[in-house]
C-alpha positions as CSV (number, residue, x, y, z in Angstrom):
1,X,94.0,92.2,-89.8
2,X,94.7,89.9,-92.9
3,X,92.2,88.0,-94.5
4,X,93.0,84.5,-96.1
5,X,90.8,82.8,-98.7
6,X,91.1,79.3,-99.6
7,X,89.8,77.9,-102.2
8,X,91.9,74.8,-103.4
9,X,88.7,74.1,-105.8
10,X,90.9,73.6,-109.6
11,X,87.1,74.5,-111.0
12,X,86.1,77.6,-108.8
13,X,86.2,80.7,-111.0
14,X,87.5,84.0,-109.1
15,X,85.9,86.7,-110.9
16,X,87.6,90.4,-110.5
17,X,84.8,92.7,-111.2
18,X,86.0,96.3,-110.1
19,X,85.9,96.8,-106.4
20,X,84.2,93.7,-105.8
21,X,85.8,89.8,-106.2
22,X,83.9,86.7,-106.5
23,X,84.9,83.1,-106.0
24,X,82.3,80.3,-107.4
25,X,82.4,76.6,-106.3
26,X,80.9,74.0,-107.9
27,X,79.1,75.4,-110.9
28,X,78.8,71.8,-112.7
29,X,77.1,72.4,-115.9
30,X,76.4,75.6,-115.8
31,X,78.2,77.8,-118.1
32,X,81.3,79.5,-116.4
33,X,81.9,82.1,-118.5
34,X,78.2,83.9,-118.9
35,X,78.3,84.2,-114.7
36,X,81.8,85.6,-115.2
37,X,80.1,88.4,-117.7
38,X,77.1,89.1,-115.8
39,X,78.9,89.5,-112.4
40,X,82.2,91.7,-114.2
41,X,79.2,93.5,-116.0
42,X,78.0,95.0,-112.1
43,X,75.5,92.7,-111.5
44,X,75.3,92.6,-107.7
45,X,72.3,90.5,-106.8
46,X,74.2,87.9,-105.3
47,X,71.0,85.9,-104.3
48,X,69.3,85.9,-107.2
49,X,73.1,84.5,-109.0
50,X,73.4,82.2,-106.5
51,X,69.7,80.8,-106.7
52,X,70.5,80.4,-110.2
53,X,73.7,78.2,-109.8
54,X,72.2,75.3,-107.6
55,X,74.7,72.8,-105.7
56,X,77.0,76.2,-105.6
57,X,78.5,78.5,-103.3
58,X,79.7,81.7,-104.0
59,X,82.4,84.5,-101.8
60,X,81.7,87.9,-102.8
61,X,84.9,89.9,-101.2
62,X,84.3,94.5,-101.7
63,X,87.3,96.2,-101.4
64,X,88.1,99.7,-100.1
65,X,91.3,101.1,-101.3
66,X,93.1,97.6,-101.9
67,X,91.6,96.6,-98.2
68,X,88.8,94.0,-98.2
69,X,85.7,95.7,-95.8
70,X,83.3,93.3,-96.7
71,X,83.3,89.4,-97.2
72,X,79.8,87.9,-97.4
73,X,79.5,84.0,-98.5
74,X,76.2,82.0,-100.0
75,X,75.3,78.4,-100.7
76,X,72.5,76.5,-101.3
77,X,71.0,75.0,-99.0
78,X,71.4,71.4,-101.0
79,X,75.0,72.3,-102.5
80,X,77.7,70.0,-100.9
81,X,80.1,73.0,-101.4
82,X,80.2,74.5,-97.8
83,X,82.3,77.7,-97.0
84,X,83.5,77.6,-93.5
85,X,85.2,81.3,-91.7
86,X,87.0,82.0,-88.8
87,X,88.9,84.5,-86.7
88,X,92.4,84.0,-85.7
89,X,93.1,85.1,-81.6
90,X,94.8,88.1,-83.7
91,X,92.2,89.2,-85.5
92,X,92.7,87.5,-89.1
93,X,89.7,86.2,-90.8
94,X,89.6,83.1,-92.6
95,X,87.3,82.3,-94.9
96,X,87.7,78.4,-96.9
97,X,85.5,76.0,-98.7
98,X,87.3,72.8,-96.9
99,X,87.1,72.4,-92.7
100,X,90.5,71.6,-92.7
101,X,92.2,74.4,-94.7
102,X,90.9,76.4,-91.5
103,X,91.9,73.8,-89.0
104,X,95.6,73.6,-90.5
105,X,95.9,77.6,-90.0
106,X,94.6,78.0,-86.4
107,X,96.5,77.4,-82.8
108,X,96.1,73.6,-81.7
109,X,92.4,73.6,-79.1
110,X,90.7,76.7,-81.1
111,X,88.4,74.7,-83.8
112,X,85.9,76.1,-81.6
113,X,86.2,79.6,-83.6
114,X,85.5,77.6,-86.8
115,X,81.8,78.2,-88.4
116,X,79.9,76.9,-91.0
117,X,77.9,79.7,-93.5
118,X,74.2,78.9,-93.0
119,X,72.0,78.8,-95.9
């Protein structure tokens, strides 16, 4: 199993932060680089971060010996920055902030795999 994460956002921030990766969408004004020291600093409350941001949404990906084994995604429930996931027929997970990156890597008639994250 492979997992794929688009994120064609030119303003997300991925944030590496030991076992643990973060990518950001549509922090606006708010200031980039103090969410990129809190999070690298260990802090884990993804909520609470995510409360903070507003019209955001946020993929926190934990790794295992160089092999993602969690990927869990927020937004708000007003942001306009949706993250969409699916599961290819083999098993790969895809996990994108656009409908159609998804679309454009599935077998033609299995959009029905495609879901939305729910606030």
């Amino acid at each position: 199993m492979t997992l794929s994460i688009l994120i064609p956002n030119p303003d997300a921030h991925y944030v590496p932060a030991g076992r643990v990766v973060w990518l950001i969408s549509g922090l606006g004004s708010v200031d980039g680089s103090l969410l990129e020291r809190r999070l690298a600093a260990g802090d884990t409350v993804a909520e609470d971060i995510c409360r903070e941001l507003g019209d955001a949404s946020a993929v926190k990906i934990e790794y295992s010996e160089n092999r993602a084994v969690q990927v869990t995604a927020w937004r708000d429930i007003t942001s306009g920055f949706d993250v969409f996931y699916a599961v290819r027929p083999n098993g790969d997970v895809i996990v994108a902030d656009h409908f159609w990156n998804i679309v454009s890597r599935l077998p033609p008639g299995r959009t029905d795999s495609v879901r939305r994250e729910q606030s």
